[in-house]
C-alpha positions in Angstrom: 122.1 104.6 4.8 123.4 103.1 8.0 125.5 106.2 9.4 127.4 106.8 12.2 127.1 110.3 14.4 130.1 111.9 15.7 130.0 115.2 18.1 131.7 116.7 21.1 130.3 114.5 24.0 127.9 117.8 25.5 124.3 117.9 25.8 124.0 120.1 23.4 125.8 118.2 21.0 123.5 115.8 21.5 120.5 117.5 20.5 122.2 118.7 17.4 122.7 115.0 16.5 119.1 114.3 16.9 118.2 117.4 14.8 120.4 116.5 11.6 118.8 113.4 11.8 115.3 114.6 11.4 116.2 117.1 8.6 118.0 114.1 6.9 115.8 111.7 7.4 118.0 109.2 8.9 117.8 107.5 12.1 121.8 106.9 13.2 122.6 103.5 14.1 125.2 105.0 16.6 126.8 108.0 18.5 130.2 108.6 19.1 131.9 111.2 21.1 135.6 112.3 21.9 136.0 109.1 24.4 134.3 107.0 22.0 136.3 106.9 18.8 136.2 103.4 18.1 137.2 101.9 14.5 134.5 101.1 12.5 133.6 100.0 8.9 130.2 102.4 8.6 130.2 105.7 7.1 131.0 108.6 10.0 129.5 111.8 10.0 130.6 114.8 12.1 127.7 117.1 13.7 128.7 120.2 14.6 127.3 121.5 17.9 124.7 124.7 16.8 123.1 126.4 20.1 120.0 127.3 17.9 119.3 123.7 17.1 120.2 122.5 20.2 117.2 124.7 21.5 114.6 123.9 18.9 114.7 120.2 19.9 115.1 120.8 23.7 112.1 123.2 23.2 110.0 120.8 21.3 110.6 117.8 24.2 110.0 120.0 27.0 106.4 121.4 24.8 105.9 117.4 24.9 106.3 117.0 28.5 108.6 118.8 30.9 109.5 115.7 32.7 110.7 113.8 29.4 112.8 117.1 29.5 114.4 116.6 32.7 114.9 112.6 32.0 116.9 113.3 28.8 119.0 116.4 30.8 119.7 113.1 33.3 120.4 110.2 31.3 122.6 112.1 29.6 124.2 112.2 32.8 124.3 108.8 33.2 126.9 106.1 32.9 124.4 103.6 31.0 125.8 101.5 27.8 124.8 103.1 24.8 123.6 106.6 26.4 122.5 108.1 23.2 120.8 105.4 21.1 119.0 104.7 24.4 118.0 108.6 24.3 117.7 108.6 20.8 114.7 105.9 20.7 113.1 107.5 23.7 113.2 111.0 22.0 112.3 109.6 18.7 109.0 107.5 20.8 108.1 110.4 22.5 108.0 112.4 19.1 105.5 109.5 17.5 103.0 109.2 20.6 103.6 112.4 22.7 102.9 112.1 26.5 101.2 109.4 26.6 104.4 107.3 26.1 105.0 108.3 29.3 102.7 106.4 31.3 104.1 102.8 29.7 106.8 102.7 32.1 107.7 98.8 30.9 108.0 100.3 26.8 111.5 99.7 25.4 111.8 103.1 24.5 111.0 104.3 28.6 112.4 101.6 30.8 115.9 101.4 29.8 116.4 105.4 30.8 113.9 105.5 34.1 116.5 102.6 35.3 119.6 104.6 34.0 118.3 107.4 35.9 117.5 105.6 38.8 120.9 104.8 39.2 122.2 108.1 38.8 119.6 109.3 41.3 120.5 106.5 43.5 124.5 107.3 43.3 124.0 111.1 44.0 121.7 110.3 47.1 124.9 107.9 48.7 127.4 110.8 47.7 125.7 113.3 49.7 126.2 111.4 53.0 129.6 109.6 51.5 131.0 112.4 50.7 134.4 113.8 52.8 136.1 117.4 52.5 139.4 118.2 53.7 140.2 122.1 54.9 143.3 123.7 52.1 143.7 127.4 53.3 139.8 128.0 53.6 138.7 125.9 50.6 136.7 122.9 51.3 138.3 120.3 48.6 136.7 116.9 47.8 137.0 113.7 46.0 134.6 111.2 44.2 135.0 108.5 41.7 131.4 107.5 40.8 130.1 105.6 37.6 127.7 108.4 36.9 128.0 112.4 35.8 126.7 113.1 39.2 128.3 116.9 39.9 125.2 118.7 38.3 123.1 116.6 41.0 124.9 117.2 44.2 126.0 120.9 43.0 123.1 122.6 44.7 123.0 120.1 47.7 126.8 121.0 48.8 126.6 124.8 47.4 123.5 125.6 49.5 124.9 123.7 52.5 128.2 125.7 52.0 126.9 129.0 51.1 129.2 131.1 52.6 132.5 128.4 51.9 135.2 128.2 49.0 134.5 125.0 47.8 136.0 122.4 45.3 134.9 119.0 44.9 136.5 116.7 42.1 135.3 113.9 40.1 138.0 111.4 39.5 136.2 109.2 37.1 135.4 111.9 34.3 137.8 114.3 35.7 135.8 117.2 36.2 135.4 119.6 39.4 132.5 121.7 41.1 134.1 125.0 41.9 132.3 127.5 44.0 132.4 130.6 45.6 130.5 133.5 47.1 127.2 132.4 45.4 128.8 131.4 42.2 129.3 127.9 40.6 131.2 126.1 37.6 131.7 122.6 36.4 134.9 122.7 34.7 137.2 119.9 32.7 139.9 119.1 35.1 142.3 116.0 33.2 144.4 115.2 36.5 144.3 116.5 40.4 146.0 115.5 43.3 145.2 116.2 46.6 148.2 118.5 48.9 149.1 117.5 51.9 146.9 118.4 55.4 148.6 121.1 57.3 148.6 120.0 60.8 145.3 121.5 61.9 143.8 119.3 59.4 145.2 116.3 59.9 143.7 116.6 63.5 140.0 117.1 62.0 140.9 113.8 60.2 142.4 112.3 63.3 139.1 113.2 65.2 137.1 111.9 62.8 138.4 108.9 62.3 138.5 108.3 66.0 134.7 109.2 66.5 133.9 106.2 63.2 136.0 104.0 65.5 134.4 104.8 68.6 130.8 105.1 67.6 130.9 101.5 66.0 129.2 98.9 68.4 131.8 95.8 68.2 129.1 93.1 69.4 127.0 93.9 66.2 129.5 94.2 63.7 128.7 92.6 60.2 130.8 93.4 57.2 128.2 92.4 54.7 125.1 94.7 56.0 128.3 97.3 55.9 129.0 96.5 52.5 125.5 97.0 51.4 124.6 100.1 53.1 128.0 101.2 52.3 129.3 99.8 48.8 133.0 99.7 48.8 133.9 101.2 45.5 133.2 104.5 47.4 135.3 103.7 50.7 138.3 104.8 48.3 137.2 108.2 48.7 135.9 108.3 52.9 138.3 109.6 54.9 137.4 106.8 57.5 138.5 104.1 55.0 142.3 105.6 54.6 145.7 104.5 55.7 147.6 106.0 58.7 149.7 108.3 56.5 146.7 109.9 55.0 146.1 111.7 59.1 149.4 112.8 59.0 150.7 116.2 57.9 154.2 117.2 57.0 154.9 118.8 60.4 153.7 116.3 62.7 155.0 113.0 63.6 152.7 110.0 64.9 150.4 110.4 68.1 151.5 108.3 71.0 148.9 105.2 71.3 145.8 105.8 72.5 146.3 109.9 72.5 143.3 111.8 70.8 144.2 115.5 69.7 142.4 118.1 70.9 140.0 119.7 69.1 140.7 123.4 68.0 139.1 126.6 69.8 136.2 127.6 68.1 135.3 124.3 66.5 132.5 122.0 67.2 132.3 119.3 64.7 134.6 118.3 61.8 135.1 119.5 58.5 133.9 115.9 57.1 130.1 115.8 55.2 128.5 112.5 56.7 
């Protein structure tokens, strides 16, 4: 019978999908979870999330192969069309033939998710150098929009280069947030966040390092396309270099005079910016 899964959009959900179709018997012709609630004429079915059978599959991929493991934990990270049936076929592939599925990279069942994964890799390696952070009474606070789940990626890159920061850095596009602090982490729901205003100290950092992009840029060689490439503009909405001129500006200061670079505060050597 043609049957339609729905869950809570977690991993773990997931799983439990793909283990009430085993015990049933009945391969799901689709998956549909809270953002997904499309009308549709085929028979729905609601899966309730179960830790314990959650575990048993998880277990029984990983005895398979612990790097099928890890490629379901990421493509269920990732932004591809059809997440789950994609994940679906290659759980229910690796089930029939074991590891050896693995080595038939061009298979229908392995392709699609190696190139979902890809990109998610891809987007988290840009983020790490794209990423900017503004100073909020000692917290580092961020912002990213990208197409992929990409927080659980670039959590221990910016905790570990942070270790001994508050630190917040916020995911417009599924609106969720790293937190962390003193060696502890969370990635937490967050529906809507808007960044405060710099305080004047900050608004210099941003004024410096806007002026160091400017000045670093070699005028005779500029070429918007090769920029565009190495730097795709869907992320420029998130680079502090990329802003207008009210975004250097605090409350409490009014405009520089032309040409006037403020100085950089006692104690400090670089900015605050990851780049």
């Amino acid at each position: 019978m043609d049957v339609i899964y729905r869950y809570d959009g977690t991993l773990e959900g997931f799983l439990c999908c793909v283990f009430e179709s085993y015990v049933n018997k009945e391969p799901p012709m689709g998956f549909q979870g809270p953002e997904d609630l499309e009308p549709t004429l085929f028979p729905v079915r609601w899966v309730e999330t179960d830790s314990a059978h959650a575990q048993r599959i998880h277990a029984s991929i990983r005895r398979r192969s612990a790097y099928a493991g890890e490629l379901v934990e990421k493509g269920f990270l990732t932004c591809a069309p059809n997440r789950e049936l994609m994940l679906f076929r290659f759980i229910a592939a690796l089930y029939d033939e074991g590891p050896a599925l693995l080595r038939r990279i061009s298979d229908d069942a392995v392709l699609p998710l190696l190139q979902a994964v890809r990109h998610l890799e891809g987007e988290a390696h840009l983020l790490k150098g794209f990423t900017r952070f503004s100073d909020f009474d000692g917290v580092l606070v961020g912002e990213i929009a990208p197409k992929n789940r990409v927080l659980p990626l670039l959590r221990r890159h910016f905790c570990s280069r942070f270790y001994n920061e508050r630190l917040m850095l916020y995911d417009r596009t599924h609106r969720e947030a790293l937190f962390y602090r003193e060696g502890k982490w969370c990635i937490l729901p967050l529906d809507h966040f808007e960044m405060a205003r710099p305080d004047r100290r900050e608004a210099e950092f941003r004024r410096l390092w806007k002026r160091f992009y400017d000045t670093v840029a070699i005028r005779e060689r500029y070429n918007p396309k090769c920029r565009r490439t190495q730097m795709p503009m869907r992320y420029w909405g998130t680079m502090t270099e990329f802003q207008g001129e009210d975004y250097f500006h605090s409350d409490e200061d009014g405009a520089l005079p032309e040409g006037t670079a403020p100085a950089l505060p006692r104690g400090k050597t670089t900015g605050k910016e990851e780049g």
